[in-house]
C-alpha positions in Angstrom: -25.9 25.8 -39.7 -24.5 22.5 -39.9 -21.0 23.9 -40.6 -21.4 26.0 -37.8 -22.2 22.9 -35.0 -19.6 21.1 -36.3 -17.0 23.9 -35.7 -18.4 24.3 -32.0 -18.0 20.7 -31.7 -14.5 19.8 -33.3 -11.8 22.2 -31.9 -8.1 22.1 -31.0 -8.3 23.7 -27.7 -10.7 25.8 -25.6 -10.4 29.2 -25.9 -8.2 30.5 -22.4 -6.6 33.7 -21.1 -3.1 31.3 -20.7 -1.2 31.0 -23.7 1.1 27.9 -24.8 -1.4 25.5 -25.9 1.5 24.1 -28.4 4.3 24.2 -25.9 2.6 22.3 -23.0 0.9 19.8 -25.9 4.0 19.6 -27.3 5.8 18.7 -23.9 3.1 16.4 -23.1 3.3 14.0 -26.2 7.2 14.0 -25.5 6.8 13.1 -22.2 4.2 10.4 -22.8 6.3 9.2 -25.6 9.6 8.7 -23.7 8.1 7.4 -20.6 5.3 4.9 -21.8 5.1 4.8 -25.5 9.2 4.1 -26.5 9.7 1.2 -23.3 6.1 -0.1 -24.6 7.4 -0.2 -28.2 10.6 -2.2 -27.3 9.1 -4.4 -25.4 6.3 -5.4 -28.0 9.7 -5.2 -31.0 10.8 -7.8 -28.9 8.1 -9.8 -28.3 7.3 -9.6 -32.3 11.4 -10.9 -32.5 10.5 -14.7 -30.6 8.3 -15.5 -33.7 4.7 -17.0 -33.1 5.3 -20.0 -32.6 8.0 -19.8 -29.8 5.8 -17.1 -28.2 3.1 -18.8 -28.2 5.0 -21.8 -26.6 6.3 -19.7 -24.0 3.0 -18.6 -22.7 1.2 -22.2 -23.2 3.8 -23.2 -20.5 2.0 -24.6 -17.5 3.8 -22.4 -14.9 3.2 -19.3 -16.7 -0.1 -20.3 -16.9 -0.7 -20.9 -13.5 1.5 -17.6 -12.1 -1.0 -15.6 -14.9 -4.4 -17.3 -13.4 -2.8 -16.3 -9.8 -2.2 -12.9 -10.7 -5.3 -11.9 -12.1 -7.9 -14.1 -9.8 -6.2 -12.0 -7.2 -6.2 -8.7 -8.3 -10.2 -9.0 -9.4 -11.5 -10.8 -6.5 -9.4 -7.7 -3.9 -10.7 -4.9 -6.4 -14.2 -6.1 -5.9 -13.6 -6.4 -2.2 -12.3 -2.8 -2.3 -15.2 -1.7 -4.4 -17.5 -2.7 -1.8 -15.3 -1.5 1.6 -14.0 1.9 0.2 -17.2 3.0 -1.2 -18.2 2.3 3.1 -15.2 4.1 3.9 -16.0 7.1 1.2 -19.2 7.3 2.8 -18.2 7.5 6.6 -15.7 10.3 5.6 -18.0 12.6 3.7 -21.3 11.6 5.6 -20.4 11.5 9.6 -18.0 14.3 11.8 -16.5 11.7 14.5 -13.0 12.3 16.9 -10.6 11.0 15.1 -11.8 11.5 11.9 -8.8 13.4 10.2 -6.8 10.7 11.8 -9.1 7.8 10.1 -8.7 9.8 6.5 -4.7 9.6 6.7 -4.7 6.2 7.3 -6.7 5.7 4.0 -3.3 7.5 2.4 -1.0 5.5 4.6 0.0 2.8 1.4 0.9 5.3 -0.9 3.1 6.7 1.9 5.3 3.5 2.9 7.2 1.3 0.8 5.4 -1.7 -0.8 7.8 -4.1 0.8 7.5 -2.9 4.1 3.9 -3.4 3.9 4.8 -6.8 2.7 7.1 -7.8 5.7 4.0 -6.1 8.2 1.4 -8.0 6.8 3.6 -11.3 6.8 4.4 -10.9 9.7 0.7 -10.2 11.3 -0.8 -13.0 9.7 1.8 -15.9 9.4 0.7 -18.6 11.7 2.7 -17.8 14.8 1.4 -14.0 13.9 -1.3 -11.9 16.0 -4.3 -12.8 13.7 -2.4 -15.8 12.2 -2.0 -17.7 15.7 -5.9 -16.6 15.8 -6.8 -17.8 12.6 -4.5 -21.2 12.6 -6.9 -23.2 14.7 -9.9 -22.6 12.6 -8.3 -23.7 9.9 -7.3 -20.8 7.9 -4.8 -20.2 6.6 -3.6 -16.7 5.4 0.4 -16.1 4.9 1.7 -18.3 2.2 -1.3 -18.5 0.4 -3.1 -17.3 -2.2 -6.0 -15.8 0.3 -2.4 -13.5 1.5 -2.3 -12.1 -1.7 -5.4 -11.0 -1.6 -5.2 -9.4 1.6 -2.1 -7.7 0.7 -3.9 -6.4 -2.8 -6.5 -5.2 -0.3 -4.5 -3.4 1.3 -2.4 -1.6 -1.4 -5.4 -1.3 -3.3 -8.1 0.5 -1.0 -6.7 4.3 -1.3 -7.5 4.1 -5.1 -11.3 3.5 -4.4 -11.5 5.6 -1.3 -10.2 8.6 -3.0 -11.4 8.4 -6.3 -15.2 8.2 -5.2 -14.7 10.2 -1.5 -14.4 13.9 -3.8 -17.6 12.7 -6.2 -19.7 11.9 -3.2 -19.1 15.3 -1.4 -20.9 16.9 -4.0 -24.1 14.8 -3.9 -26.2 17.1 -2.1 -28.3 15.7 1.3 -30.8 17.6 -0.4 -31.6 15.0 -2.9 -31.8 12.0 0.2 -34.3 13.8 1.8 -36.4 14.6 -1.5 -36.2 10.7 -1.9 -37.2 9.8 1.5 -39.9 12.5 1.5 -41.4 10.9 -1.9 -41.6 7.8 0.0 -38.5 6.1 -0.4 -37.0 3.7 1.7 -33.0 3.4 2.5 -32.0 0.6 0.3 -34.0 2.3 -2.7 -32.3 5.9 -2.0 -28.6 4.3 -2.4 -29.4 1.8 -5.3 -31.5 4.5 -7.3 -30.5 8.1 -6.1 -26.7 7.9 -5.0 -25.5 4.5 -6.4 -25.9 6.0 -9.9 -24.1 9.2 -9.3 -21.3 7.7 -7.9 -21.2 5.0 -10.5 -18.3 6.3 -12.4 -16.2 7.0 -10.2 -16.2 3.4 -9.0 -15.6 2.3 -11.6 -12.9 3.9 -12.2 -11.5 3.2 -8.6 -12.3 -0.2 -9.5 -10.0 0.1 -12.5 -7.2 1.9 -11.0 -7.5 -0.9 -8.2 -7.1 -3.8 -10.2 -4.3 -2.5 -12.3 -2.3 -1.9 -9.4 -3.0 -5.1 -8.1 -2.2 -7.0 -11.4 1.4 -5.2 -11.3 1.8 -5.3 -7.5 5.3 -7.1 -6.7 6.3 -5.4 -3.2 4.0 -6.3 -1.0 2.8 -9.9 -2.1 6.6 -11.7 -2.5 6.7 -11.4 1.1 3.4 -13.4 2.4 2.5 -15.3 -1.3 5.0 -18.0 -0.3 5.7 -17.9 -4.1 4.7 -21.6 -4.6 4.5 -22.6 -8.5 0.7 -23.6 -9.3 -0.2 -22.3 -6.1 0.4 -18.7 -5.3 3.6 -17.7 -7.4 2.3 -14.6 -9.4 3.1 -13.2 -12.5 5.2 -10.5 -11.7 7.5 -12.6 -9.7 7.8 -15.1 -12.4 8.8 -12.4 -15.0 12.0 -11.8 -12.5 12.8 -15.2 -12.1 13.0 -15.8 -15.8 15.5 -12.8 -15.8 17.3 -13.8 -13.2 17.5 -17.4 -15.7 18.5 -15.4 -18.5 15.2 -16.5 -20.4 15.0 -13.0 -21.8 12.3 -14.4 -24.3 10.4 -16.0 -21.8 10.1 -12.7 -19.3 9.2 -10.7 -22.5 6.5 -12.9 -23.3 4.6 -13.1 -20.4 5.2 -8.9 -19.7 3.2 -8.8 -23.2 0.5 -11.0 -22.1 0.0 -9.3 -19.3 0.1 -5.8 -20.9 -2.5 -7.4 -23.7 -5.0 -8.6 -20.6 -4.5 -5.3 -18.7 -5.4 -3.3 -21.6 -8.5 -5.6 -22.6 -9.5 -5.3 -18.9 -9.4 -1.5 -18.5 -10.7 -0.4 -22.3 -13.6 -2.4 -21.6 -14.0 -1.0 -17.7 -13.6 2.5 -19.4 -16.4 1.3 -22.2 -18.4 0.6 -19.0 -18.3 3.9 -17.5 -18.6 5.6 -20.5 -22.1 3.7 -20.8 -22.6 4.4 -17.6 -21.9 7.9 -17.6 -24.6 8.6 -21.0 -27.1 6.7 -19.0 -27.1 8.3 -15.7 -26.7 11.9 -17.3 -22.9 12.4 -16.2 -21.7 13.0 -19.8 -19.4 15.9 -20.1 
């Protein structure tokens, strides 16, 4: 019996009327290997190549510091902003039929659709001080372009379709049904999202959350145009990896790539722990 649960449990593959289980697995694990795994392995080989102590030199440097702190303040501070915004934005979409609606869901896509740089140059432009919300914004005393606060609003702004589409398809199948059941057992508003659709959609944004602040972490296009790039102040990390290049500090660029590889992967293997925790405790375990 025992023998027999273990069998049901640990397979290869599920059983399907398609054949080429090996071929596709076989392309995949090429393809995974050529594009992520062999230009991760070179770069840690040459990381491994500095030694410890000049690596660990290298990233102890104050600028690399500071460009590191930059890049990941900003990315966690707009993927909680977008957390909270594109789960709204999730919700109008699936919840409400308004004119214009179709029109509202494309913008959503709209980053993935124009080059990160020209979203750069837009944003710059819109919120520098002689700007339309800059010149607005200037004699209140804030301050926007140049800044780190620009980063984050360009983050924002690359980073929202990640949240918006990964929780929008979840939250369509939540059924009304289950609002009203709450509501008719006596439930107020606040307690039918934080106990009856918070938990279902927890997962998902989560892993919105996730794909968010990778992308933000990474982003280059968009935030060279309206960080100002000032070292110790809003110079981030990607940006710093091409100026070492561009210096011929081969070491230095390597070094802080890994450390940023080593943080992004700490960051998302614990968000994934997270979700998987999440998933066993709200009953969404495949």
């Amino acid at each position: 019996m025992a023998s027999a649960r273990s069998a049901a449990r640990w397979h290869w593959k599920t059983p399907s009327v398609i054949p080429g289980f090996g071929l596709t697995l076989g392309f995949t694990l090429a393809y995974l290997t050529l594009i992520i795994l062999i230009p991760l392995a070179g770069l840690a080989w040459r990381s491994a190549s500095l030694g410890w102590s000049d690596f660990v030199r290298l990233i102890m440097d104050a600028r690399t510091l500071g460009a590191l702190k930059v890049s990941f303040s900003t990315a966690l501070i707009a993927a909680v902003v977008n957390v909270i915004f594109g789960v709204i934005t999730a919700w109008v979409l699936v919840r409400y039929h308004f004119p214009g609606r179709r029109i509202v869901d494309a913008i959503v896509d709209l980053p993935f659709a124009i080059p990160t740089a020209v979203a750069g140059i837009a944003l710059t432009s819109i919120y520098a001080p002689n700007g339309l919300i800059g010149s607005l914004l200037t004699p209140l005393g804030i301050k926007v372009a140049y800044t780190p606060l620009g980063i984050i609003v360009a983050l924002i702004a690359i980073g929202l379709p990640f949240v918006v589409r990964t929780v929008q398809p979840v939250m369509q199948e939540i059924s009304q049904e289950l609002e009203e059941a709450a509501a008719s057992l006596g439930a107020n508003r606040f307690q039918t999202i934080f106990r009856v659709i918070l938990p279902g959609l927890t997962p998902a944004i989560l892993t919105g959350f996730a794909l968010a602040l990778a992308r933000g972490i990474g982003e280059y296009g968009s935030v060279i145009f309206i960080a100002g790039n000032i070292p110790f102040v809003s110079e981030i990390a990607p940006l710093l990896i091409v100026i070492r290049l561009e210096e011929f500090d081969y070491g230095a660029a390597t070094a802080i790539a890994t450390v940023m590889l080593i943080i992004s992967f700490l960051m998302l293997f614990l968000i994934n722990f997270i979700q998987a925790w999440s998933r066993r405790r709200f009953g969404h375990e495949q």
